[in-house]
C-alpha positions in Angstrom: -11.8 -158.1 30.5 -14.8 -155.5 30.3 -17.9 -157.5 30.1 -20.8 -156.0 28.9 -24.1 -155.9 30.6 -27.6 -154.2 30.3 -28.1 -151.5 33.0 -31.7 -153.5 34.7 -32.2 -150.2 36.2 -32.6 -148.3 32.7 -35.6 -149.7 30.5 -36.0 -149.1 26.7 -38.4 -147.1 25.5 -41.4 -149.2 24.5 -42.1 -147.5 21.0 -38.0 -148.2 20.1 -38.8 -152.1 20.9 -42.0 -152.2 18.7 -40.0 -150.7 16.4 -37.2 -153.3 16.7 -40.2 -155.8 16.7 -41.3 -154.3 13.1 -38.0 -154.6 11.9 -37.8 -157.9 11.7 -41.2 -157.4 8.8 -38.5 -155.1 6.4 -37.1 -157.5 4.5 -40.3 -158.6 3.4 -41.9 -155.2 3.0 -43.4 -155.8 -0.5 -45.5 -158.1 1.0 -46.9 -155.7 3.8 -47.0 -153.2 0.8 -49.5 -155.7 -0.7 -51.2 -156.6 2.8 -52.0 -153.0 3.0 -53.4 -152.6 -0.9 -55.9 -155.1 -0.2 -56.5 -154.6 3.2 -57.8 -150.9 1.5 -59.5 -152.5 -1.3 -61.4 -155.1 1.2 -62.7 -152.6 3.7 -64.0 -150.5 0.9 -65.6 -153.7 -0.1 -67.0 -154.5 2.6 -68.6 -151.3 3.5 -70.4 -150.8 -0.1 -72.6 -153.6 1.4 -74.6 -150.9 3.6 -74.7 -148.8 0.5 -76.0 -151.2 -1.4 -78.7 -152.3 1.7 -79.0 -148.3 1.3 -80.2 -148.2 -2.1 -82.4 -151.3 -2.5 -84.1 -149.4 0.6 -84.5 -146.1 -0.8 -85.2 -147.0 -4.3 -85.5 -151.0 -5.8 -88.0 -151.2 -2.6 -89.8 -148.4 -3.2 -90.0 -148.0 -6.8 -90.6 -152.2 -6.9 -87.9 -152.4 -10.0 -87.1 -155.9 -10.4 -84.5 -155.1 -13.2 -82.6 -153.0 -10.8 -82.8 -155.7 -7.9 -81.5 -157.9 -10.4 -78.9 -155.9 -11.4 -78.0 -154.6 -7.4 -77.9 -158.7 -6.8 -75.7 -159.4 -9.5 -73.3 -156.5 -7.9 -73.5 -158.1 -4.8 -72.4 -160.7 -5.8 -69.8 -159.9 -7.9 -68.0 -157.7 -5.1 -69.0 -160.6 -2.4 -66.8 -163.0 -4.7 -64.4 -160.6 -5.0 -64.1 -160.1 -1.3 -63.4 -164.0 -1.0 -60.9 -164.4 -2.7 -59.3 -161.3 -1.8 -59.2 -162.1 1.7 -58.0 -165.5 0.8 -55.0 -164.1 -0.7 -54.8 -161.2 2.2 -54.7 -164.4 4.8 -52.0 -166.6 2.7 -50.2 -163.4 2.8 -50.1 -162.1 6.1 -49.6 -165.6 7.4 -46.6 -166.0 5.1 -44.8 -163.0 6.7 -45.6 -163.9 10.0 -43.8 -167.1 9.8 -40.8 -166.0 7.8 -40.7 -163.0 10.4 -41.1 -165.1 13.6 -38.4 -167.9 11.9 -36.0 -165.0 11.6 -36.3 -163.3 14.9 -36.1 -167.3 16.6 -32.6 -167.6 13.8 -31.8 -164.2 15.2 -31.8 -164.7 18.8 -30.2 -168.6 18.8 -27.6 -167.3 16.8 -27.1 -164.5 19.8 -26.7 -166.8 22.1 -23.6 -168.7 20.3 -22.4 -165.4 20.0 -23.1 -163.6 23.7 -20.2 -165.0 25.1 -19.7 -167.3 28.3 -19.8 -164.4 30.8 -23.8 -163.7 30.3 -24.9 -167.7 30.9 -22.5 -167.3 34.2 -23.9 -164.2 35.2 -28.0 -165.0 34.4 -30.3 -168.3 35.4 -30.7 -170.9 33.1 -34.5 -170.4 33.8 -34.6 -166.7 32.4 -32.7 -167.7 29.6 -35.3 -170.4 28.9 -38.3 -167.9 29.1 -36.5 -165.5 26.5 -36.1 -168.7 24.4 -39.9 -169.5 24.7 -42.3 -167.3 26.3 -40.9 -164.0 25.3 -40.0 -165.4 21.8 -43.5 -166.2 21.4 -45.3 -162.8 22.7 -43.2 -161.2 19.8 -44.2 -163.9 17.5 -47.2 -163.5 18.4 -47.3 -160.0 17.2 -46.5 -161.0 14.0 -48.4 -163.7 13.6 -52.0 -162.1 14.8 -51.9 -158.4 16.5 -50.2 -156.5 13.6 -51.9 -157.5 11.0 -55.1 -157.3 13.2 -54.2 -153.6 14.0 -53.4 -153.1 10.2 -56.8 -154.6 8.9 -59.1 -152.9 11.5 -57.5 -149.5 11.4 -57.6 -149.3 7.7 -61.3 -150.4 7.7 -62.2 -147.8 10.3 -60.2 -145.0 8.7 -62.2 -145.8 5.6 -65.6 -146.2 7.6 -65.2 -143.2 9.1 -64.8 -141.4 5.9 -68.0 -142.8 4.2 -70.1 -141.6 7.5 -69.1 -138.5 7.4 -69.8 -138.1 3.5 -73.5 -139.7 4.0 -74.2 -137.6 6.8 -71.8 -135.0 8.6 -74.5 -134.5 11.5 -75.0 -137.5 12.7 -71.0 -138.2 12.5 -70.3 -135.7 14.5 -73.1 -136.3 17.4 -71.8 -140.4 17.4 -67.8 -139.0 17.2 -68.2 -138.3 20.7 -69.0 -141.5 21.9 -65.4 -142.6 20.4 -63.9 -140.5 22.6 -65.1 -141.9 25.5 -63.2 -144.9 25.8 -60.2 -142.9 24.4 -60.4 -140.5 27.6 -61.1 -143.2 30.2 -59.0 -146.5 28.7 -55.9 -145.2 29.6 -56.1 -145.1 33.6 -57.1 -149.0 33.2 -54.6 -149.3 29.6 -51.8 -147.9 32.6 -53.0 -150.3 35.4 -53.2 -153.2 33.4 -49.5 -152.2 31.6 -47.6 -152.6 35.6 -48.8 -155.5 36.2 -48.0 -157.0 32.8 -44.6 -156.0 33.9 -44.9 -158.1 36.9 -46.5 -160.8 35.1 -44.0 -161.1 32.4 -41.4 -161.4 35.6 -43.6 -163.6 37.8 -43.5 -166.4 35.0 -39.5 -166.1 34.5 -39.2 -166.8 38.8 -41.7 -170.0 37.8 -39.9 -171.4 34.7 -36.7 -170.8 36.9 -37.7 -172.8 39.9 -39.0 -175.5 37.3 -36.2 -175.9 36.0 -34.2 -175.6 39.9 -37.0 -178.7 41.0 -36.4 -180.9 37.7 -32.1 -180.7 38.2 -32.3 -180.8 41.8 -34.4 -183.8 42.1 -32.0 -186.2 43.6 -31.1 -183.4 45.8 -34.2 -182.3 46.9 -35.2 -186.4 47.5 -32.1 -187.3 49.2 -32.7 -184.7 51.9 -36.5 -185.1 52.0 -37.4 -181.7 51.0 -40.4 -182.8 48.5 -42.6 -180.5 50.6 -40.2 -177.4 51.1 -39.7 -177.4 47.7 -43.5 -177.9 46.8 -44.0 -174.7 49.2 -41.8 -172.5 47.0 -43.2 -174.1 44.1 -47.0 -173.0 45.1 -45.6 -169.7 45.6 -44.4 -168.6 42.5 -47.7 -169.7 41.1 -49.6 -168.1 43.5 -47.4 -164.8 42.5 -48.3 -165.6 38.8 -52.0 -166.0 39.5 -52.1 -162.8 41.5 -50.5 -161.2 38.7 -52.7 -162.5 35.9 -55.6 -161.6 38.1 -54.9 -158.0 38.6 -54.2 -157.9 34.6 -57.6 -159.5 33.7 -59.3 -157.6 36.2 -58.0 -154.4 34.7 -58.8 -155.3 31.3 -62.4 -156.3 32.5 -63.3 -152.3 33.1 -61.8 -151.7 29.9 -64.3 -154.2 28.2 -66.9 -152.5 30.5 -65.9 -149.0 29.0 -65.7 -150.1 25.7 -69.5 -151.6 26.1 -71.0 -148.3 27.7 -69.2 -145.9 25.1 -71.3 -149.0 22.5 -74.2 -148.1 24.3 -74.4 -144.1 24.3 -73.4 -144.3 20.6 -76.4 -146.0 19.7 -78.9 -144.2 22.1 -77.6 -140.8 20.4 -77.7 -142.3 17.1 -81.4 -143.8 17.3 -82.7 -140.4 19.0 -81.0 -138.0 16.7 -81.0 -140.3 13.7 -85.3 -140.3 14.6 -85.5 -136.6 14.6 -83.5 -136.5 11.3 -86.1 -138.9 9.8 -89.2 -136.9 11.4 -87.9 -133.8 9.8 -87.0 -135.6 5.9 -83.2 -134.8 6.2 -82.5 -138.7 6.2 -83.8 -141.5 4.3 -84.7 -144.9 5.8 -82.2 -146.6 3.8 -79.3 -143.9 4.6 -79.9 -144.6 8.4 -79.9 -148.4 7.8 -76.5 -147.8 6.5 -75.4 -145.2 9.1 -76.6 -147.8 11.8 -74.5 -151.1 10.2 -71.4 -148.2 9.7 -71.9 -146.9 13.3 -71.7 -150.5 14.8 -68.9 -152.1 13.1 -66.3 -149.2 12.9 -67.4 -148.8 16.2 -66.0 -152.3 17.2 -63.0 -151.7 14.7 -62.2 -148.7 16.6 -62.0 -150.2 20.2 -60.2 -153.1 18.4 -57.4 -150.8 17.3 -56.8 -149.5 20.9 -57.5 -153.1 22.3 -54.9 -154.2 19.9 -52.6 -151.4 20.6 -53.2 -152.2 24.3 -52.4 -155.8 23.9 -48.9 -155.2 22.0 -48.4 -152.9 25.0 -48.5 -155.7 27.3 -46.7 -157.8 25.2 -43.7 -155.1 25.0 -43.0 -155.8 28.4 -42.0 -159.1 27.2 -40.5 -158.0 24.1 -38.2 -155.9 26.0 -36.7 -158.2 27.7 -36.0 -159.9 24.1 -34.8 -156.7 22.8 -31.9 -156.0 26.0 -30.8 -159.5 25.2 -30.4 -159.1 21.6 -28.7 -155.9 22.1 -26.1 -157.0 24.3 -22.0 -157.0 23.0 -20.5 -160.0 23.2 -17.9 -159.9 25.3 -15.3 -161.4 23.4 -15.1 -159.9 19.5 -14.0 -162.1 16.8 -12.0 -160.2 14.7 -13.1 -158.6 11.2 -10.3 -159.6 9.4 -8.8 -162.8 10.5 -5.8 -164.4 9.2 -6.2 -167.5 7.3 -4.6 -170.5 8.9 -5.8 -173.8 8.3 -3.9 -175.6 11.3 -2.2 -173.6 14.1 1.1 -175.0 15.6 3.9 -173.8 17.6 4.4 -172.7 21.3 1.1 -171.1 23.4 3.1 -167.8 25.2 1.2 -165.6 27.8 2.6 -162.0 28.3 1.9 -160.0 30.8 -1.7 -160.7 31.2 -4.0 -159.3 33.8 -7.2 -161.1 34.5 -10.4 -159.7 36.2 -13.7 -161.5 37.3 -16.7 -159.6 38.8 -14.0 -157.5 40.3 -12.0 -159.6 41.2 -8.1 -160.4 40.1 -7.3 -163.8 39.1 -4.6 -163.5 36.8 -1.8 -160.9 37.7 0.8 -160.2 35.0 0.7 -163.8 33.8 3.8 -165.0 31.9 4.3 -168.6 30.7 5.1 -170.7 27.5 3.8 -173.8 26.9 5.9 -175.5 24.2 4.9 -177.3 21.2 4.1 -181.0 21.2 4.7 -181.3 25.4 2.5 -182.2 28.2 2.3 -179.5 30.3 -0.2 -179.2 33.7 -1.4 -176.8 35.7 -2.0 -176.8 39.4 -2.7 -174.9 42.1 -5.1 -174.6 45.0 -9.3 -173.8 44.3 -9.5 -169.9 43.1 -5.9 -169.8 41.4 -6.6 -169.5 37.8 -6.2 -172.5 36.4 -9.3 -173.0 34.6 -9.4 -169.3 33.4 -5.9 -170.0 31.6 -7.4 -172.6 29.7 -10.8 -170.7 28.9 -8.5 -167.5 27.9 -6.8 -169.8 25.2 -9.5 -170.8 23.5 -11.0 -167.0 23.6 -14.2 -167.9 26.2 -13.0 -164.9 27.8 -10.2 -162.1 26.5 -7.6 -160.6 29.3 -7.9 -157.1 30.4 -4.5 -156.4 29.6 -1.7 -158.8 27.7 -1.4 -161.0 24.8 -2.0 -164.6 24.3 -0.3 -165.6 21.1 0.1 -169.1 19.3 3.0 -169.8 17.0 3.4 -166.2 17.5 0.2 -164.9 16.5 -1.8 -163.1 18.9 -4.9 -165.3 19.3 -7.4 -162.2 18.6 -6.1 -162.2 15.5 -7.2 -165.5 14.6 -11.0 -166.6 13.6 -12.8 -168.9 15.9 -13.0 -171.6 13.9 -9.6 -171.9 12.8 -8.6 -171.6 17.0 -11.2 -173.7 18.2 -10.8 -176.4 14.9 -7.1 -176.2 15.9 -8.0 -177.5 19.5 -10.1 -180.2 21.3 -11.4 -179.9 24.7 -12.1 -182.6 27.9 -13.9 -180.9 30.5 -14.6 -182.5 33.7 -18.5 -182.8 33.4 -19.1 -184.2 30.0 -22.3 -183.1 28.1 -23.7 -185.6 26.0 -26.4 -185.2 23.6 -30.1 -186.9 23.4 -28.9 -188.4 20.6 -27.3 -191.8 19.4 -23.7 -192.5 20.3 -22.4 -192.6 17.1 -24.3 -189.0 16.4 -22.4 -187.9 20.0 -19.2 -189.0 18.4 -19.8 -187.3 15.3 -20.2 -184.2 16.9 -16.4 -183.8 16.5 -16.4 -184.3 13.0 -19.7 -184.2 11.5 -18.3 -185.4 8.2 -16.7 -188.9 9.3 -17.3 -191.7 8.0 -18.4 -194.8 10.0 -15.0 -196.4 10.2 -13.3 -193.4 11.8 -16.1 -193.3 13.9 -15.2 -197.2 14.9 -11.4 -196.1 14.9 -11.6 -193.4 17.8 -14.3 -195.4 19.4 -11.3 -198.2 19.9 -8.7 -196.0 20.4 -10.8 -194.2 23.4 -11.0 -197.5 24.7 -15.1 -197.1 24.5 -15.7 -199.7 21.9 -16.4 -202.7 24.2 -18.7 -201.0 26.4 -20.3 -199.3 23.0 -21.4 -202.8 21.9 -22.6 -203.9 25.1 -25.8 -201.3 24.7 -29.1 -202.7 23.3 -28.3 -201.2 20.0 -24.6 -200.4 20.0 -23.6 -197.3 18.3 -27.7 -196.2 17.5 -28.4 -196.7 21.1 -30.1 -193.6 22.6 -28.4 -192.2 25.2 -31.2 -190.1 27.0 -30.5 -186.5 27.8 -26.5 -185.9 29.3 -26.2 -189.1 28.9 -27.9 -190.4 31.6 -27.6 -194.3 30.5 -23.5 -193.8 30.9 -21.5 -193.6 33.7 -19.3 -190.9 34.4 -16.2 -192.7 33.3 -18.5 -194.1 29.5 -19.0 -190.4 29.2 -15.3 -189.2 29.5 -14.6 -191.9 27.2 -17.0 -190.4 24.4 -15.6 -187.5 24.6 -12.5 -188.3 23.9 -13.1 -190.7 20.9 -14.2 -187.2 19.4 -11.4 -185.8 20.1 -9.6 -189.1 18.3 -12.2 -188.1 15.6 -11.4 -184.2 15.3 -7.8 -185.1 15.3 -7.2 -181.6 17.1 -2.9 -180.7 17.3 -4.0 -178.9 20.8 -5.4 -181.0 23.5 -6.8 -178.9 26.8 -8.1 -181.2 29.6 -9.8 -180.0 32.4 -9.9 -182.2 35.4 -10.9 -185.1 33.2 -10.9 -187.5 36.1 -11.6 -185.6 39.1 -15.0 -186.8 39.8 -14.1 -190.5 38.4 -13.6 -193.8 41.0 -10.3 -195.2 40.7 -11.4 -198.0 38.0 -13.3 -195.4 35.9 -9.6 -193.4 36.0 -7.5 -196.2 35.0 -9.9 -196.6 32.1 -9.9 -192.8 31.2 -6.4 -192.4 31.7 -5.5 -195.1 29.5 -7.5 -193.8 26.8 -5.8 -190.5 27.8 -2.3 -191.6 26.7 -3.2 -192.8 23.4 -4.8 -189.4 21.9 -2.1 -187.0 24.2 0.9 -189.1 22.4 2.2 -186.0 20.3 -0.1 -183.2 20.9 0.7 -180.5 22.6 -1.6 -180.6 26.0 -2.9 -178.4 28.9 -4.2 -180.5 31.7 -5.4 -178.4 35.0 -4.8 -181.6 37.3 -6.6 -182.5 40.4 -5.4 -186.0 41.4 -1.4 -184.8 41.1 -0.4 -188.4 41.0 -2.1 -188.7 37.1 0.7 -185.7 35.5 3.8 -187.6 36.9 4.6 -188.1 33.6 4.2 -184.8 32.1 7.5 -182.6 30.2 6.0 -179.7 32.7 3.9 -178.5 35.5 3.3 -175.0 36.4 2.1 -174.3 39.9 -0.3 -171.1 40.3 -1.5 -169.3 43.6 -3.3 -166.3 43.5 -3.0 -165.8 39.9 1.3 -166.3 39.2 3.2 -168.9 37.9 5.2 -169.9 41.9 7.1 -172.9 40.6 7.8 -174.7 37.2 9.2 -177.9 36.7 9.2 -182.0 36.4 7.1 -183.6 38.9 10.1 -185.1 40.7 11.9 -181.5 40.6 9.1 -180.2 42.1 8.8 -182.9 44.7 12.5 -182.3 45.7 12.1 -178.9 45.9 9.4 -179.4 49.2 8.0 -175.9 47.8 4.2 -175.1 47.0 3.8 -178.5 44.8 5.4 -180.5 47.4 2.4 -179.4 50.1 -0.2 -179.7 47.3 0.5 -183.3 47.0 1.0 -184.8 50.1 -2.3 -182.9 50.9 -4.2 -184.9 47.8 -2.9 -187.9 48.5 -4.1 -187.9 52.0 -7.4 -186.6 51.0 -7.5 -189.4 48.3 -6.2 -192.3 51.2 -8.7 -191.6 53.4 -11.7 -190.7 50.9 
């Protein structure tokens, strides 16, 4: 199995992850079209205001024409109005695509995650997982929602500003242009310092949500060994990391607030002293400086808003990236693009030759089996010898390096997921419930029941009696995994879905292992009711609950050793022979 993995020592480019950002914004692009339309048609409104302070200076003022004022008002109005609604619409807009955007890119990446494969959730902390899921979910989110279309508005307005200042007066453009540059050629030293520690920042919140979420699973851990203040230690550390982090961010982005106020300031000096000598010598009007003045100042704030903007999606790329190597990962098992068509699969399950690797390491060496139709059939063998990896290689968690899995003689790649996984029903050892009703947790094997089949398998899982004894029987909340249940109530749940899913493959993975001897008899009872002709896979801990089986197949080191009925396997005093007599003491004197 070839599992595939993002090189951490190889980052992507930061433009090629904006880009994949914006992406997401292309199936709505008519809309953007339309953003940008207005967005052109309400800067130019906007800055006809200074012309229109311009010309009531210049000449309604002057001249003392009430028929013009009234007639410069009436504009102003009109083009005011104009400007409300427009923006309106330009807000409705923009916050329109921002949601469908950020719902797609959240569809996107939970979809990603069903699709991944087992091998990345084994390999990576639930914790960063979480913070992909939320915090770096919402910095690109947050790119839609407020720093693109903030970027958009302000650089159209200050391309447009720009061009009426140079049109009313080339000079004084070009002695304020300057000033522009200034916190172009020093931002970047602090735009570079402030960009690292993002980096470390975006990382530093990860270790935190990951030891939150280490302190809230270990609790009875961490209490039964009175380690409250060990753990509060590490705890304060990965805070003060965070705050170390965010303070070496803000304090960066401080001189860059500083720069952008003393590039303000120079601006304005050169445009009041060479704006006075203009006036001094009649080359500029009153009213065309006014203007100038209101131009100067606002696409002067525009302009360090685009780079503070560009700055800030900079920072937030660092977050995005780690979105962006997620959702670029292969899965490591590849459903096939042209599956057969099979509504119920049946026959025998038959390894060949397969070969099975695990963070290089061999666990399955040239496997061959057959597990026949409609039997019980086990699997044993001591910790490390495969047997779980047999079962998670039939259902496709993982695929073999080398060999073929078939079923009824069709290679099992060959088959879609849902018409294997329909086809089968699984019992793992540690049962996850949801927060949800108990009827809803039974459903989740077949959504489309109907209450009576829900009742049915709840009888039939012996878990009926026990259902009714909650405060609200089958609507009772059962808390998150379950936590009202015991272990054994939980085991039973999950098997009246599998009454409910009516699978023809049952695949039990040491269903009782972790279950005291009363919560066994009831599981095992329930058990024999939904195993009675199915073909099943048990990998069997307690050896003395498979004496019934048709087969047991005894693995070590990856290899089928021994084969047989429990009492030919017993009389052979081979590998099986040691492994039981070795459980059964461990179980006597547990």
């Amino acid at each position: 199995m070839v599992v595939m993995m993002v090189d951490q020592g190889k980052k992507a480019n930061l433009f090629v992850v904006y880009l994949w950002c914006l992406s997401y914004l292309k199936k709505y692009q008519w809309k953007v079209i339309t953003m940008l339309i207005l967005g052109i048609v309400i800067s130019t409104g906007e800055l006809l205001i200074p012309k229109f302070i311009q010309y009531f200076t210049d000449h309604i003022l002057k001249e003392q024409n009430y028929t013009l004022f009234y007639t410069t008002l009436g504009l102003l109005v009109i083009v005011t109005s104009f400007l409300f609604f427009a923006t309106i619409m330009n807000n409705r807009i923009k916050n329109t695509v921002a949601e469908l955007a950020s719902r797609d890119l959240q569809v996107s990446l939970f979809k990603h995650t069903r699709t991944i494969g087992f091998v990345y959730f084994e390999n990576h902390s639930v914790g960063k997982t979480l913070s992909l899921m939320n915090t770096e979910l919402k910095a690109v989110q947050n790119i839609y929602r407020d720093l693109f279309p903030w970027l958009m508005k302000e650089a159209i307005f200050s391309t447009v500003a720009l061009g009426f200042m140079f049109y009313m007066n080339y000079k004084l453009a070009l002695i304020v242009f300057p000033c522009f540059l200034l916190y172009y050629l020093a931002g970047p030293f602090f735009d570079k310092k402030t960009s690292i520690h993002a980096r470390l920042l975006s990382q530093s919140r990860i270790d935190l949500n990951q030891k939150t979420y280490e302190t809230i699973t270990g609790l009875n851990e961490i209490r039964s060994n009175g380690s409250e203040q060990w753990d509060v230690s590490r705890f304060e550390n990965k805070i003060d990391d965070r705050g170390k982090q965010f303070m070496y961010t803000s304090w960066y982005g401080l001189w860059r607030g500083s720069i952008r106020r003393i590039s303000y300031y120079a601006g304005g000096i050169a445009l009041f002293g060479y704006g006075f000598y203009l006036l001094k010598h009649q080359q500029l009007t009153v009213g065309e400086f006014v203007a100038f003045v209101l131009y100067f100042f606002a696409t002067m704030h525009r302009l360090t808003s685009v780079i503070t903007s560009i700055v800030q999606q900079k920072v937030l790329m660092f977050q995005a990236e780690r979105l962006y190597e997620f959702m670029k990962l292969k899965p490591s098992v590849m459903e096939s693009k042209s599956p057969r068509n099979i509504d119920m699969l049946n026959g025998n399950i038959a390894f060949q030759n397969v070969h099975f690797w695990y963070n290089d390491r061999c666990i399955l060496s040239d496997l061959n089996l057959e597990i026949k139709e409609g039997q019980k059939t086990a699997i044993v063998g001591s910790s490390g010898s495969g047997k779980s990896t047999i079962l998670k290689l039939i259902g496709r968690f993982y695929d073999p390096l080398k060999g073929c899995i078939t079923i009824g003689n069709i290679p099992i790649t060959e088959i879609s997921y849902g018409d294997l996984r329909n086809s089968m029903g699984f019992v793992f050892q540690d049962t996850f419930l949801f927060a949800g009703t108990v009827k809803e947790n039974i459903l989740f094997g077949y959504p489309d029941a109907c209450d009576e089949s829900v009742l049915a398998s709840a009888k039939a899982a012996f878990a009926h009696e026990f259902i009714m004894d909650l405060p609200n029987g089958y609507d009772t909340i059962l808390g998150e995994r379950g936590v009202r249940l015991s272990g054994g109530q939980k085991q039973r749940i999950s098997i009246a879905r599998m009454f409910l899913k009516n699978p023809k493959i049952i695949i039990l993975d040491e269903p009782t292992s972790a279950l005291d001897n009363i919560s066994e008899y009831e599981v095992q009872k329930a058990l024999t009711n939904l195993l009675h002709n199915r073909t099943t896979i048990t990998v069997a801990h307690r050896l003395s609950t498979i004496k019934d089986y048709d087969r047991i197949i005894v693995l070590h080191h990856g290899s089928v050793i021994e084969s047989g009925t429990f009492e030919e396997l017993l009389n052979h005093n081979g590998h099986f022979y040691t492994l039981y007599y070795g459980s059964e003491t461990e179980v006597q004197s547990g």
